[in-house]
VOBA-1610 file (N, C-alpha, C; in pm, whole numbers, padded with zeros to 5 digits, always signed):
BEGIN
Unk+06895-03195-04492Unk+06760-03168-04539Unk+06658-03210-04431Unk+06524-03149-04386Unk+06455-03178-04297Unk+06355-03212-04344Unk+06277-03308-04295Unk+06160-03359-04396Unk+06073-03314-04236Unk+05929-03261-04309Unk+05796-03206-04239Unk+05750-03332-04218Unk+05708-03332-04080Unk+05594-03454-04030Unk+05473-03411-04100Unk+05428-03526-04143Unk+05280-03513-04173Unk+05158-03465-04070Unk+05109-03358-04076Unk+05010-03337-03979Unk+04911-03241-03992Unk+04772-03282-03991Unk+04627-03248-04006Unk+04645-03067-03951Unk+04573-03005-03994Unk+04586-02859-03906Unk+04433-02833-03894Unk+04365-02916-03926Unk+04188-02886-03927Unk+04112-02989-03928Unk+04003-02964-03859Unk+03871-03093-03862Unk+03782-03079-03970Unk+03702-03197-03970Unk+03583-03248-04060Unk+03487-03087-04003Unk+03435-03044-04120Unk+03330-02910-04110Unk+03354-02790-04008Unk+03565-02747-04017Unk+03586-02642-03973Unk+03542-02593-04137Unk+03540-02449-04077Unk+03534-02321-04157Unk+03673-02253-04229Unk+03750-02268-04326Unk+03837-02246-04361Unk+03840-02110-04492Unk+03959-02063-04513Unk+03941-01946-04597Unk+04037-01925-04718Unk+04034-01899-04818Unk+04103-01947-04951Unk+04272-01894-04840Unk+04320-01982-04902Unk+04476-01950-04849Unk+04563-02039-04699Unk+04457-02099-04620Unk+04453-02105-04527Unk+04530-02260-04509Unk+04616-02252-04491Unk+04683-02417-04442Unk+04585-02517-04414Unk+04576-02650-04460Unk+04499-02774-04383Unk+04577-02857-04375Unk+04713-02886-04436Unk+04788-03025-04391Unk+04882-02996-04389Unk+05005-03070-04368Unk+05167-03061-04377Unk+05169-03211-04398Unk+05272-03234-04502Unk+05323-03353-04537Unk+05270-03425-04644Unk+05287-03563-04685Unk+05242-03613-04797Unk+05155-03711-04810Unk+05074-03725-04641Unk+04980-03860-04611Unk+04865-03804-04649Unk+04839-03647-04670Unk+04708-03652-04731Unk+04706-03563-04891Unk+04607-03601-04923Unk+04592-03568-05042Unk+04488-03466-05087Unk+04552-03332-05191Unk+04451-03246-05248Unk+04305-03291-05272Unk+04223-03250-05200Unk+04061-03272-05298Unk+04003-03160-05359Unk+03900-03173-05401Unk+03832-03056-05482Unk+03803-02913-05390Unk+03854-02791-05472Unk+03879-02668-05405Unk+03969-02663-05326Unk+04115-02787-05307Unk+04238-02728-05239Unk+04355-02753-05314Unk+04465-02684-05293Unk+04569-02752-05375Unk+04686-02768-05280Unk+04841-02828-05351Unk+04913-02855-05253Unk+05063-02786-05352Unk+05087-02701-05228Unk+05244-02595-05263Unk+05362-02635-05158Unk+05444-02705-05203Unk+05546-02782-05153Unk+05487-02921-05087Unk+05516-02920-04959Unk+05476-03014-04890Unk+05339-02951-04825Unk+05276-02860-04878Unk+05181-02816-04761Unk+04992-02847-04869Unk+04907-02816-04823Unk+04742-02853-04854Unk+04724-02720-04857Unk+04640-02615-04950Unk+04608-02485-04878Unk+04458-02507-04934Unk+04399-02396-04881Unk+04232-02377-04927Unk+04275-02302-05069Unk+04195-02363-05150Unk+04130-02267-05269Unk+04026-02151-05270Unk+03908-02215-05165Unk+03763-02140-05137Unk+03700-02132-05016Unk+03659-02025-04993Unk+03586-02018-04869Unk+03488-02137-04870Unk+03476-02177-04743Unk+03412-02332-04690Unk+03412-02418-04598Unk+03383-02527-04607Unk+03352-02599-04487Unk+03491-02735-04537Unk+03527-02813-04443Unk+03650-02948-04500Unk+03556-03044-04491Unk+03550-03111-04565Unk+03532-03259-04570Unk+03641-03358-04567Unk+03692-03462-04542Unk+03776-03535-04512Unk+03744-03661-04498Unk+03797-03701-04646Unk+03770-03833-04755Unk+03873-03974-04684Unk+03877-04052-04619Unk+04030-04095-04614Unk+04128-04009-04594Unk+04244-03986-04726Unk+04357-03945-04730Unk+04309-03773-04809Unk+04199-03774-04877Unk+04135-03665-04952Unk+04078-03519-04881Unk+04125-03433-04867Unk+04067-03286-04824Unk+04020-03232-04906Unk+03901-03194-04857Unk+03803-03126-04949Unk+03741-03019-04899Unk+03734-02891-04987Unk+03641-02756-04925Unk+03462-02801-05024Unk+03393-02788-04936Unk+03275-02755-04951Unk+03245-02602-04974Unk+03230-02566-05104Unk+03213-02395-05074Unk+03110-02382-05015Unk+03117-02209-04977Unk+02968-02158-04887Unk+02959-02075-04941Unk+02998-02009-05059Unk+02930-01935-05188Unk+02972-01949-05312Unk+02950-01905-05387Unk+02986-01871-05534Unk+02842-01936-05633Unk+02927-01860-05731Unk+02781-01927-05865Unk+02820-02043-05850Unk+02684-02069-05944Unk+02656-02246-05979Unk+02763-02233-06107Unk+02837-02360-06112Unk+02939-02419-06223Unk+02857-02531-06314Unk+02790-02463-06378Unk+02749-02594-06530Unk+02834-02734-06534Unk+02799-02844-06539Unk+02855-02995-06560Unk+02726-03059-06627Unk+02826-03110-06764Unk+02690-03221-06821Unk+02610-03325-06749Unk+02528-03354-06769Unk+02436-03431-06692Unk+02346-03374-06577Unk+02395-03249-06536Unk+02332-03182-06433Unk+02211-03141-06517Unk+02091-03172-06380Unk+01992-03147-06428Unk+01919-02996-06333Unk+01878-02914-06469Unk+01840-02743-06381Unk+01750-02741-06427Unk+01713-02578-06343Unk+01551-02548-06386Unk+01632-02427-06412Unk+01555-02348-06553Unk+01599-02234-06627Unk+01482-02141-06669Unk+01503-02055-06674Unk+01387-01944-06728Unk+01434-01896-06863Unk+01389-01913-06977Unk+01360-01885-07122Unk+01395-01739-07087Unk+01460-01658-07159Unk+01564-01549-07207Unk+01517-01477-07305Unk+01512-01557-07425Unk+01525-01508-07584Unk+01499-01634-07621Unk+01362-01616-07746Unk+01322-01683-07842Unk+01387-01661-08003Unk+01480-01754-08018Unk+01552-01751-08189Unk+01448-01781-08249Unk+01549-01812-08380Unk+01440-01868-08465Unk+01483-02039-08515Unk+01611-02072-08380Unk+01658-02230-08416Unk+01620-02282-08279Unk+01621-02208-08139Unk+01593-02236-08008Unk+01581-02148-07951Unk+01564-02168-07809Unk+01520-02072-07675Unk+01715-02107-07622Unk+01721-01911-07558Unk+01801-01899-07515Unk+01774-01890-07336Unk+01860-02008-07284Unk+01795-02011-07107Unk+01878-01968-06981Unk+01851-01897-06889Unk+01942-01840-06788Unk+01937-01954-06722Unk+02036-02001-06615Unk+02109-02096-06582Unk+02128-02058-06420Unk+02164-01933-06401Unk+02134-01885-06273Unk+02320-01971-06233Unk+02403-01891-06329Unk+02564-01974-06361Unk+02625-01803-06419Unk+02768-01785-06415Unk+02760-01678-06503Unk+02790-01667-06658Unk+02662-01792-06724Unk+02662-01853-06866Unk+02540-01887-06857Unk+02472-01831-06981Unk+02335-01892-07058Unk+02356-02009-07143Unk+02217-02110-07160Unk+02210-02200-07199Unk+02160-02159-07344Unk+02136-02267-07456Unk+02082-02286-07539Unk+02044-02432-07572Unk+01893-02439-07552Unk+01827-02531-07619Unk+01769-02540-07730Unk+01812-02621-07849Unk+01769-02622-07979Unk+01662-02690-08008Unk+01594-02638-08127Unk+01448-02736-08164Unk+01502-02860-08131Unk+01571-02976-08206Unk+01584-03106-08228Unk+01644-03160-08085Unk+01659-03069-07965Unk+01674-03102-07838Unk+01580-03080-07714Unk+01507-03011-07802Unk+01319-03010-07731Unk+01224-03037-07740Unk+01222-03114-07839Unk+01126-03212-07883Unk+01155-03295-07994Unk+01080-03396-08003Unk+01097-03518-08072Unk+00981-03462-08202Unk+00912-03405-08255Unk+00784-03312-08304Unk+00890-03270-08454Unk+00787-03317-08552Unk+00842-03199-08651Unk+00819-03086-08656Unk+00900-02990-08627Unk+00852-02820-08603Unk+00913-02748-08716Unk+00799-02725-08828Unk+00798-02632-08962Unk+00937-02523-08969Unk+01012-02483-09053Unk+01059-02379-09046Unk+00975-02288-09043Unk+01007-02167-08960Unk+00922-02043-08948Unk+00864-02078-08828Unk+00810-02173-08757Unk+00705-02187-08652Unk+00685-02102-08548Unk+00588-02066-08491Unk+00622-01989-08363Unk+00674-02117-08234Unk+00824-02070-08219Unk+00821-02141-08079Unk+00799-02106-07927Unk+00727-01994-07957Unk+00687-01950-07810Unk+00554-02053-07784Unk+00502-02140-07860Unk+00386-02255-07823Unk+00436-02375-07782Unk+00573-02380-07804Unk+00658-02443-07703Unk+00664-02382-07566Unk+00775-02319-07560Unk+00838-02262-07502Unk+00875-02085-07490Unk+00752-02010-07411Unk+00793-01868-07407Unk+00887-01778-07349Unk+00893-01693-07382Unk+00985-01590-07287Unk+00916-01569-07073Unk+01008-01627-07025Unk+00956-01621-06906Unk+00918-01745-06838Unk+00909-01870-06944Unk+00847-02004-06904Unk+00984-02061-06822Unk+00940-02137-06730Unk+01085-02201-06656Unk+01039-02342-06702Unk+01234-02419-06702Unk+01185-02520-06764Unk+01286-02630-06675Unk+01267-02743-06713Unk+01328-02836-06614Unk+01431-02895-06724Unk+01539-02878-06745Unk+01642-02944-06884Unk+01804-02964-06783Unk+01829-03095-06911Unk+01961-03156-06863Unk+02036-03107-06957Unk+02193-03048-06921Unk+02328-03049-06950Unk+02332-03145-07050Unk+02382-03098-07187Unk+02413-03194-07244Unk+02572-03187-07338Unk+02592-03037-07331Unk+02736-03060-07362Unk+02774-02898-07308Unk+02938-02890-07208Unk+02927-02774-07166Unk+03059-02753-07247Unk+03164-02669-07336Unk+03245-02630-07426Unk+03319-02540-07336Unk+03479-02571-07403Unk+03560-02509-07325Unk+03534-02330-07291Unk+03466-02325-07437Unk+03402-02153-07405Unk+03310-02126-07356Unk+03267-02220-07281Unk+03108-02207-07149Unk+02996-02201-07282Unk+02997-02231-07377Unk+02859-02268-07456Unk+02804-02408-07391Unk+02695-02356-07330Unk+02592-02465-07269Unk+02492-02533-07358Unk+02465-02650-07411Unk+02375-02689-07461Unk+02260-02790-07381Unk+02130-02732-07408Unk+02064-02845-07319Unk+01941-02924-07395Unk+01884-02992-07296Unk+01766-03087-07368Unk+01666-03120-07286Unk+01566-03129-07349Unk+01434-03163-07257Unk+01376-03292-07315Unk+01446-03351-07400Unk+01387-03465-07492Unk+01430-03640-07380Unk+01354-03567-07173Unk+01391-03724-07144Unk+01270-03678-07020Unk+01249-03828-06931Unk+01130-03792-06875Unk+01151-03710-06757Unk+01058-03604-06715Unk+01047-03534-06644Unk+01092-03356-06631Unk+01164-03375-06776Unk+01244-03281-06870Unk+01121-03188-06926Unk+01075-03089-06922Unk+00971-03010-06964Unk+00979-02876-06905Unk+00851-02790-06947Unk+00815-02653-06870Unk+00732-02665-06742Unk+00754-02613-06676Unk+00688-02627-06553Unk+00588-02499-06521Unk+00430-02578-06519Unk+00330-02418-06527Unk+00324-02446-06373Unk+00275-02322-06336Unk+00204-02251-06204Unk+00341-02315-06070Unk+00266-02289-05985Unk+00414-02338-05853Unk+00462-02162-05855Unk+00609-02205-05790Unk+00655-02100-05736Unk+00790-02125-05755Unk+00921-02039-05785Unk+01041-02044-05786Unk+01132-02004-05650Unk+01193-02091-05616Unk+01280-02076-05493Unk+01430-02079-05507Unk+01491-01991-05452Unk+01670-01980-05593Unk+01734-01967-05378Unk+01840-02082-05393Unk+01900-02118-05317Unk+02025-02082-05338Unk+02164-02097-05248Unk+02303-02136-05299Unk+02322-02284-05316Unk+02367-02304-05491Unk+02357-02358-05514Unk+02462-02508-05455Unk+02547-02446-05328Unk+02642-02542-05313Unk+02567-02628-05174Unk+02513-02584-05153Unk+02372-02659-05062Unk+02255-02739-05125Unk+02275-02766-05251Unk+02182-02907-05357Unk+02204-02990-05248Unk+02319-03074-05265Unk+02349-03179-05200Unk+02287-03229-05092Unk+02317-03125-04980Unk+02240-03126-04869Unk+02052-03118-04863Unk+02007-03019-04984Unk+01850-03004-04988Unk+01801-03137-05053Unk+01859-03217-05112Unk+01810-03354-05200Unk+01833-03428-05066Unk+01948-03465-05040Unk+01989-03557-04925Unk+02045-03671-04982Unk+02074-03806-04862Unk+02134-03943-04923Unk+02035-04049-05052Unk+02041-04052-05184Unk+01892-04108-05210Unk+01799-04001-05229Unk+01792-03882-05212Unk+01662-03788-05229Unk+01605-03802-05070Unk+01626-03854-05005Unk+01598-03860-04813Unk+01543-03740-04792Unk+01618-03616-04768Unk+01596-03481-04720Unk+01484-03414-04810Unk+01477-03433-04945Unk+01386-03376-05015Unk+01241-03412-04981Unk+01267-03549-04969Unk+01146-03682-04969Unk+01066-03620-04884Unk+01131-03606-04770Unk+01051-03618-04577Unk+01011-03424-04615Unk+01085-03384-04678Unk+00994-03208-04680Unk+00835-03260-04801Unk+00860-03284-04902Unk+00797-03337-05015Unk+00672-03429-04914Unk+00678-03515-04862Unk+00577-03622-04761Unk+00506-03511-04665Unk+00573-03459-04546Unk+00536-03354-04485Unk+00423-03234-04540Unk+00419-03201-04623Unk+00363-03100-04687Unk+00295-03111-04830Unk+00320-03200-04888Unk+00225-03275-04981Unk+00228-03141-05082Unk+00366-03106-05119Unk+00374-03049-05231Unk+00486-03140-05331Unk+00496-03060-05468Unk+00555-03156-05576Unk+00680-03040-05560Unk+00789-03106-05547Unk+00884-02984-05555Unk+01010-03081-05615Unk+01046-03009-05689Unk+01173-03007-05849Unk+01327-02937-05802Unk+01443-03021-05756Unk+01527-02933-05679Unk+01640-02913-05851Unk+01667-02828-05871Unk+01772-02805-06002Unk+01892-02786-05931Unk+01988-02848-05985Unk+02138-02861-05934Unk+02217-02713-05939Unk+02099-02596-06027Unk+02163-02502-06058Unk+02122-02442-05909Unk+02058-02495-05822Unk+02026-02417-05687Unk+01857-02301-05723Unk+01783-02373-05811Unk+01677-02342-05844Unk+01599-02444-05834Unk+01477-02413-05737Unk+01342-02505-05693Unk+01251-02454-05717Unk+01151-02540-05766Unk+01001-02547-05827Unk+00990-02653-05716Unk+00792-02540-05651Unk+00747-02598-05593Unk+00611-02574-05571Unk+00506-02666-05597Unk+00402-02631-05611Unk+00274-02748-05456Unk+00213-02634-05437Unk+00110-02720-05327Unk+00021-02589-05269Unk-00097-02671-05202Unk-00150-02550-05114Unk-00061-02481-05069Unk-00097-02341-05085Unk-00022-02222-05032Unk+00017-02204-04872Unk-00050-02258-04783Unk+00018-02282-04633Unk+00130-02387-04630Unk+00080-02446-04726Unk+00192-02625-04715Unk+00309-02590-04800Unk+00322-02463-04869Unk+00415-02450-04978Unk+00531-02354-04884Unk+00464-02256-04728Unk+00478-02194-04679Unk+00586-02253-04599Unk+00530-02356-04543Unk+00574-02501-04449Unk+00779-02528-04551Unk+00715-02572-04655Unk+00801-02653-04735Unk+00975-02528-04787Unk+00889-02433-04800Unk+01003-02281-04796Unk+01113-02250-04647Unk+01003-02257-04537Unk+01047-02260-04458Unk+01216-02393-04423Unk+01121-02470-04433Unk+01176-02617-04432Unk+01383-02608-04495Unk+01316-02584-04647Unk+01471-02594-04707Unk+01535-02462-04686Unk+01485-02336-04618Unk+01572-02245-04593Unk+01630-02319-04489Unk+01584-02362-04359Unk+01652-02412-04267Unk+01727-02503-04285Unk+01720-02610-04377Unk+01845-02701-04416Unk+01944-02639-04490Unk+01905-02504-04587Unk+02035-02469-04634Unk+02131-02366-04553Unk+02067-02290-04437Unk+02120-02236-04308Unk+02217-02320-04234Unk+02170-02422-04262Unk+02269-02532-04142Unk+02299-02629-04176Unk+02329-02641-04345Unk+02363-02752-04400Unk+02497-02846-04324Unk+02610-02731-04263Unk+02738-02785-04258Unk+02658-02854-04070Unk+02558-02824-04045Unk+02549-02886-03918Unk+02505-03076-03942Unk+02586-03107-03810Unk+02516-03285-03800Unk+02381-03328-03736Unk+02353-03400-03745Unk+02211-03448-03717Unk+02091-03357-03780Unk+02094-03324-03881Unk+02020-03257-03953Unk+01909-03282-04006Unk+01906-03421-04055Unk+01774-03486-04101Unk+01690-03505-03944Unk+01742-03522-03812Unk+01647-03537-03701Unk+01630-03412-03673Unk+01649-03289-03727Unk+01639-03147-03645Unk+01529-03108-03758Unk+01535-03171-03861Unk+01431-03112-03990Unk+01336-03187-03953Unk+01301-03277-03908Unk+01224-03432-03913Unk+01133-03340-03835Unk+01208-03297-03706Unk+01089-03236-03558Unk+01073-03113-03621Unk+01175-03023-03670Unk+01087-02854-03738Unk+00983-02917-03784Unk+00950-02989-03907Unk+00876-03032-03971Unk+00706-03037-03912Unk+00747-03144-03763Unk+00625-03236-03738Unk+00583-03043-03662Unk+00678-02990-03597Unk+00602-02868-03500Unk+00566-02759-03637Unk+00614-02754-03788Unk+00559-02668-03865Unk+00405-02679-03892Unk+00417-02830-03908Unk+00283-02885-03959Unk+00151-02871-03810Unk+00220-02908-03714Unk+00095-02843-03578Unk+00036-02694-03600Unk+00165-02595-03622Unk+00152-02492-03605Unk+00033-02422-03693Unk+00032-02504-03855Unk+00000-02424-03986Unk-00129-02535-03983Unk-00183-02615-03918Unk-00267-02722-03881Unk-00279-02785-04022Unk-00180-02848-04078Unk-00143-02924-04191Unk-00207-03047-04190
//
């Protein structure tokens, strides 16, 4: 019987493709988006590796956003029931938020809830239970959880959050400081962002370029200087 040496076949933020070998042997271990068929690691998803310790991991570079409780999104109102607002998710699954999960308010049977919440309103709500049959339930009953008027909607891939928030909120912060707008990043890869319209211009710019080159290093110093030469340019 011949036993396979253990050995790496890829670096930290190669580009790999569902199918594609990353290890031989048993010193490293499956991470999220790879699996392991005999002694070998393969890709699940197109992406970038991360490499945990002993852990391989694909970073995807597309697909929908995947719903997880606690994730907090921004959604656009669908359909008004007559128990809740039905909300797109920008996932391939709609949400539902119920009266007694959108407010704390006694709301009459019969009420109109479009004085809540209308058709078209985007709203800022957390995951609160996702069901093996993708029934999403959400809630706005915590702080910062609401509708969001005026601003502007910015719809990203959503597997570049990570990178647009940063370590701590870091990457968001220094665009957010820079440009002196209020901007709302949703895990669903949906941003609300509101400020003077040159500075909002600035701030668009900004996270397209971090989500262009998320898998690149030194990123927070390459955004830091776009930044300071956006703000000369737009005389911020």
């Amino acid at each position: 019987m011949t036993t396979h040496k253990s050995a790496l076949l890829i670096k930290e933020k190669d580009v790999v493709v569902p199918g594609e070998e990353l290890a031989q042997g048993m010193d490293y271990l499956p991470g999220q988006w790879t699996y392991r068929k005999g002694d070998h690691i393969l890709a699940e998803r197109l992406g970038l590796i991360n490499i945990e310790g002993r852990a391989i991991k694909v970073i995807p570079l597309s697909g929908k956003y995947v719903p997880k409780v606690n994730d907090v999104i921004i959604g656009k109102v669908i359909d008004v029931t007559l128990n809740g607002w039905r909300i797109e998710t920008n996932s391939a699954y709609s949400a539902f938020l119920s009266i007694k999960d959108a407010t704390s308010e006694f709301i009459n049977r019969g009420a109109d809830l479009t004085k809540i919440f209308d058709l078209g309103d985007n709203v800022v709500a957390k995951i609160i239970n996702v069901t093996s049959q993708k029934l999403i339930d959400l809630t706005t009953k915590a702080p910062g959880l609401k509708k969001m008027t005026g601003g502007r909607i910015l719809a990203i891939n959503p597997n570049k959050v990570p990178r647009i928030i940063g370590k701590q909120g870091s990457m968001i912060s220094m665009v957010k400081d820079a440009t002196n707008c209020k901007v709302v990043v949703g895990q669903n890869g949906i941003i609300w962002m509101e400020g003077e319209p040159k500075n909002e211009v600035v701030a668009i710019k900004a996270i397209r370029k971090i989500e262009l080159e998320a898998h690149t290093s030194g990123l927070t110093d390459k955004i830091k200087i776009y930044l300071e030469e956006q703000k000369k340019q737009y005389a911020l």
